[in-house]
C-alpha positions in Angstrom: 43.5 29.5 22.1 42.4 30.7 18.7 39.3 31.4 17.9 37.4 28.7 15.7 36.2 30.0 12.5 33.1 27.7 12.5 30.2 27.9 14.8 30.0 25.1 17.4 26.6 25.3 19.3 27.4 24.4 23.1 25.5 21.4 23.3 27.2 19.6 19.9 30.4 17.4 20.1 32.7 18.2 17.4 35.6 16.2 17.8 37.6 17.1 14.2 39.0 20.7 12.9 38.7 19.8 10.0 35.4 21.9 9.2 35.7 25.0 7.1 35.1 28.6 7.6 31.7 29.9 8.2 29.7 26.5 9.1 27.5 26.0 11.7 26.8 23.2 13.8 23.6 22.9 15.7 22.3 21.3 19.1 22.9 17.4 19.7 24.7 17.0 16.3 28.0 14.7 17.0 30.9 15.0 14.4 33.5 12.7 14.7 37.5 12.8 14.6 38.2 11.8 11.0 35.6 14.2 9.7 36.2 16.6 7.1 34.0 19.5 7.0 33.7 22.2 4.1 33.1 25.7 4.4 29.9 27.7 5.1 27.6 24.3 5.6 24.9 24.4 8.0 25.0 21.1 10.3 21.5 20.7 12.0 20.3 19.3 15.2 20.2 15.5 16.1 23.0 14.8 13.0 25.9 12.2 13.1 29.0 12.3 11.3 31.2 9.6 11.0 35.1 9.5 11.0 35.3 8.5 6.9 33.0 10.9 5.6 34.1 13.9 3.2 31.3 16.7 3.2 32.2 19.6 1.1 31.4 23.0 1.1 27.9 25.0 1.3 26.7 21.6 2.3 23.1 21.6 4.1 22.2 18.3 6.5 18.6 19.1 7.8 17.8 17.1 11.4 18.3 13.3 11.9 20.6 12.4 9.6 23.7 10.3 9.7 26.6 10.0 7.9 28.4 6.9 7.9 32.1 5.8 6.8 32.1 6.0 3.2 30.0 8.7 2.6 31.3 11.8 0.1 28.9 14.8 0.0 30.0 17.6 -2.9 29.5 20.6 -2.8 26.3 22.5 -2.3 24.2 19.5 -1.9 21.4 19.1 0.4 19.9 16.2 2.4 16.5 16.8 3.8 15.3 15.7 7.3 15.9 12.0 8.2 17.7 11.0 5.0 19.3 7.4 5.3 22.5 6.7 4.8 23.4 2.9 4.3 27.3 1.8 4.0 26.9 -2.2 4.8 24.5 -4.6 1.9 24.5 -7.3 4.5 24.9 -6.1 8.2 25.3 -8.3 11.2 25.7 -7.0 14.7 29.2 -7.1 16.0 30.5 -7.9 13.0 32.5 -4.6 11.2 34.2 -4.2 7.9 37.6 -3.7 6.8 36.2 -1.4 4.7 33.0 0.0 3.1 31.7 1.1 -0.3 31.9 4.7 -0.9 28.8 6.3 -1.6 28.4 9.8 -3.2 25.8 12.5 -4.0 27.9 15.2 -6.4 27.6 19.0 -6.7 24.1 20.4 -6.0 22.1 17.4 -5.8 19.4 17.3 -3.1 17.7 14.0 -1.3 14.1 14.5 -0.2 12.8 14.0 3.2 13.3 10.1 4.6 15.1 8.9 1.2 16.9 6.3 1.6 20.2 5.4 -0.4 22.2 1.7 -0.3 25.2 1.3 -0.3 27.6 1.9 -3.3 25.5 4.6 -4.8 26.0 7.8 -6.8 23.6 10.8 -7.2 24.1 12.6 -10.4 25.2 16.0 -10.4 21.8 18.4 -9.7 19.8 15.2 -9.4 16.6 15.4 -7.0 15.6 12.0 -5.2 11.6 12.5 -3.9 10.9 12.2 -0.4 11.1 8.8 0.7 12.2 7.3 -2.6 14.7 4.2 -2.1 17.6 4.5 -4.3 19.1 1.2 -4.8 21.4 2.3 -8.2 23.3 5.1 -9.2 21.1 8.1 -10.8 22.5 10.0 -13.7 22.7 13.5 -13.2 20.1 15.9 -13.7 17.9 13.8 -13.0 14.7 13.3 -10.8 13.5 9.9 -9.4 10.9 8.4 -7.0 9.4 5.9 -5.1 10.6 2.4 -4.1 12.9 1.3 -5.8 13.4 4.9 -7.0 12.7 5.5 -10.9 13.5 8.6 -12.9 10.4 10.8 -14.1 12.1 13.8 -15.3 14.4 16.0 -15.2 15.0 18.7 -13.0 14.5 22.4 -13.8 18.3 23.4 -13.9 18.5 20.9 -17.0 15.6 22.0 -18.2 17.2 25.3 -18.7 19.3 23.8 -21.6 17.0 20.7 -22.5 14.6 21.0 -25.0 11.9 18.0 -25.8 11.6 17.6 -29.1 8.1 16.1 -30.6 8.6 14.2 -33.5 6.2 14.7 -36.2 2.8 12.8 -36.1 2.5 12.8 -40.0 4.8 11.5 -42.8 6.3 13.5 -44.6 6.0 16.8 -41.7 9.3 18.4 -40.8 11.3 17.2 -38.2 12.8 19.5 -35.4 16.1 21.0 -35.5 18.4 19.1 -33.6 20.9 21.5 -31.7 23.0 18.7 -30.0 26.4 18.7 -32.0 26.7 15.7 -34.3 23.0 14.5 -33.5 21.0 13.1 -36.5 17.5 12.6 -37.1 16.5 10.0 -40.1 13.8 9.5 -42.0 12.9 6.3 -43.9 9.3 6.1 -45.6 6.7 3.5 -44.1 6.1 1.0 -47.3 2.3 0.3 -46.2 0.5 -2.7 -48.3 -2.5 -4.6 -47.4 0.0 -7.7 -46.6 1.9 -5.7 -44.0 4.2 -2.6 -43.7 7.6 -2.2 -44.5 10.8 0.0 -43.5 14.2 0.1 -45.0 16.9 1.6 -44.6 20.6 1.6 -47.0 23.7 3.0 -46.6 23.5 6.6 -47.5 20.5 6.6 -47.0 19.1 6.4 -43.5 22.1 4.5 -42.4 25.1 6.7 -42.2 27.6 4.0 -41.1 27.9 0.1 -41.9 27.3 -1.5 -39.0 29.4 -3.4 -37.2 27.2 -4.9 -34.7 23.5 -4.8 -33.9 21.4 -5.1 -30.5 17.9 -4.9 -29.3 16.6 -3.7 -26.2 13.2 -5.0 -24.8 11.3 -6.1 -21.6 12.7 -2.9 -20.2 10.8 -2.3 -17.3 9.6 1.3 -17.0 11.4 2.2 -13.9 14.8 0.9 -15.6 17.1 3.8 -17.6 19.3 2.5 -20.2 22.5 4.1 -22.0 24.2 6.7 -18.9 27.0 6.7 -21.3 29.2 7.8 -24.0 31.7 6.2 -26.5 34.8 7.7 -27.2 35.0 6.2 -30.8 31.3 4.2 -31.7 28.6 5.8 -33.7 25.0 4.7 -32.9 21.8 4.7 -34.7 18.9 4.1 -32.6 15.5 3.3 -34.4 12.4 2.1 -31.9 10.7 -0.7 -34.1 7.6 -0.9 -31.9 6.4 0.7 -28.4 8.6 4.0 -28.0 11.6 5.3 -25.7 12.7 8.8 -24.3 16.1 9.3 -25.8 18.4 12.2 -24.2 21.5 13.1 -25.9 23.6 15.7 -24.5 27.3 17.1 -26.0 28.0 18.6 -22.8 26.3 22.8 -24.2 23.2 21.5 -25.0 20.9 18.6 -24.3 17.8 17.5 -26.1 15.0 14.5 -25.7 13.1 13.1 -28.5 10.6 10.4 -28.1 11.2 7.8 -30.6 8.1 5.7 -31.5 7.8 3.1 -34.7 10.6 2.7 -37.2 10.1 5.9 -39.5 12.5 7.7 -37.5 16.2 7.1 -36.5 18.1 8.9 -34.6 22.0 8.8 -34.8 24.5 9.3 -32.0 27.9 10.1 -33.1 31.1 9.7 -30.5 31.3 11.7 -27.8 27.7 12.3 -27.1 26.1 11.6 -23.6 22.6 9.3 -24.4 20.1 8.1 -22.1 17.2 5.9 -22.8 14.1 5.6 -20.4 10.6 5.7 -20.3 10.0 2.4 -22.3 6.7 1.9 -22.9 6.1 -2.6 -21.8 5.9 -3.1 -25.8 9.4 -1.1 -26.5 11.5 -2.5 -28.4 14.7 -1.2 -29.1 16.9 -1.6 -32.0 20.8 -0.2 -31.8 22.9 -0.4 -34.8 27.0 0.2 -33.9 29.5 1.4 -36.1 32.0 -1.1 -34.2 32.3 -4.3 -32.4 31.6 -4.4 -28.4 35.3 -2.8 -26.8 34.2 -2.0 -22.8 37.2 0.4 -22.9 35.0 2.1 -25.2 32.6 3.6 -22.4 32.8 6.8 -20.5 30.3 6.0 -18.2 30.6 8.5 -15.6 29.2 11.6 -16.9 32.2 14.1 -14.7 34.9 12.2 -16.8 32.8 12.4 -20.3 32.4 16.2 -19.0 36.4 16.2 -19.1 36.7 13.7 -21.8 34.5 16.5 -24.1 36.9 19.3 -23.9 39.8 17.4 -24.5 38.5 15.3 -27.6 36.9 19.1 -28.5 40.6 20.9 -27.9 42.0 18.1 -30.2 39.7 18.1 -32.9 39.8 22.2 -33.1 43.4 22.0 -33.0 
């Protein structure tokens, strides 16, 4: 019999050969048929693997946890001691279904000690979910949430190697920071102040770079909510925060940058092609968009892997 190129402690059940090169699988751990296994992952005691699961390479499962149908792990990821893993919204005992959402954590994101994930979700690329946080929708990469249900914070340290927060100026008139994000904007418009009230404006040209085809505002944002996670293949925004303020992250796929907009001096546009999240709303936030088009939902890129892909091609056409 040849040799297995995996480590198999005598007291696991592996069941599937399916496991790659170098990985090791620890006391009481029970992998299942179906199973597929990358290489050089480290399986630890008391950890249950389920026939429909996908677990790629230099993948790290700490004790007690289990992987249901459904379940796609990337690579390098890690899931800390007792993670849960759910892959049915509305169980009942004896009854099984035909088939189950497909929940996945992407490349080199880790979930903290006793997190616990529903079913259906993502985890962002490089995301960090905090011990015991409850992740009940999908969290855009990079980023790091808590507590129950989970909310982002900030982001972690390997974005923060190519974010920079920007602060805007506190008085009128100061410079604003450089933007490096390609095709990102900052606007002025001078506060009109008069005893009966202040005033903003904006006119094409000047603060508003496009006509607008379509307006929105966002409010009663509650502070654990994140708006945006997307790009647009063809729409130009201009985001201006008329009261309250808003993180806003815009990323072009080499650099990414957060300002936080507060009051209406300030506008920041967001051409095509440029990954934007809003969070942090303050309770008073309010929101105003302004669209260079009309609403077209094949307009979206919401999954930041595709806009990833989406970049280079739109930046290999446009280059020639």
């Amino acid at each position: 019999m040849t040799a297995r190129a995996f480590f198999q402690h005598p007291q696991a059940i592996v069941e599937t050969e399916a496991i790659g090169a170098g990985t090791r699988i620890w006391a009481f751990a029970h992998i299942l048929a179906g199973a597929k296994i990358g290489a050089d992952c480290n399986i630890c005691d008391h950890t249950f693997v389920e026939d429909e699961v996908v677990i790629g390479d230099r993948v790290t499962l700490k004790c007690g946890v289990y992987l249901w149908n459904g379940t796609r792990l990337e690579d390098d990821v890690f899931v800390g001691p007792n993670v849960t893993f759910t892959n049915d919204s509305a169980p009942r005992s004896t009854r099984h279904l035909e088939s189950h959402p497909t929940t996945v954590v992407r490349r080199g994101a880790s979930l903290g000690a006793n997190a616990t994930l529903l079913p259906g979700v993502t985890v962002g690329q490089y995301a960090l979910v905090g011990a015991g946080a409850v992740v009940t929708r999908d969290v855009p990469p990079y980023a790091v949430v808590v507590g129950n249900p989970a909310r982002i914070v900030r982001y972690t340290d390997e974005a923060a190697a190519r974010t920079q927060t920007a602060p805007l100026p506190e008085s009128p008139g100061a410079e604003l920071p450089a933007v490096l994000v390609e095709g990102v904007v900052l606007h002025r418009a001078p506060i009109i102040e008069d005893l009966r009230g202040n005033l903003a404006a904006r006119e094409l040209g000047r603060g508003l770079p496009f006509p607008p085809a379509r307006f929105f505002v966002v409010f009663d944002v509650p502070s654990k909510e994140v708006r945006g996670a997307h790009a647009h293949r063809l729409c130009r925004q201009l985001l201006v925060c008329l009261s309250g303020s808003v993180a806003c992250l815009v990323d072009d796929s080499r650099h990414r940058q957060e300002f936080l907009l507060e009051g209406p001096e300030l506008a920041l546009e967001i051409p095509e092609m440029v990954w934007a999240v809003q969070y942090k709303y303050t309770p008073d936030a309010l929101l105003l968009v302004l669209a260079s088009h009309a609403y077209d939902a094949d307009d979206y890129i919401r999954s930041y892997d595709e806009f990833l892909i989406a970049r280079r091609a739109w930046e290999q056409q446009r280059d020639g």
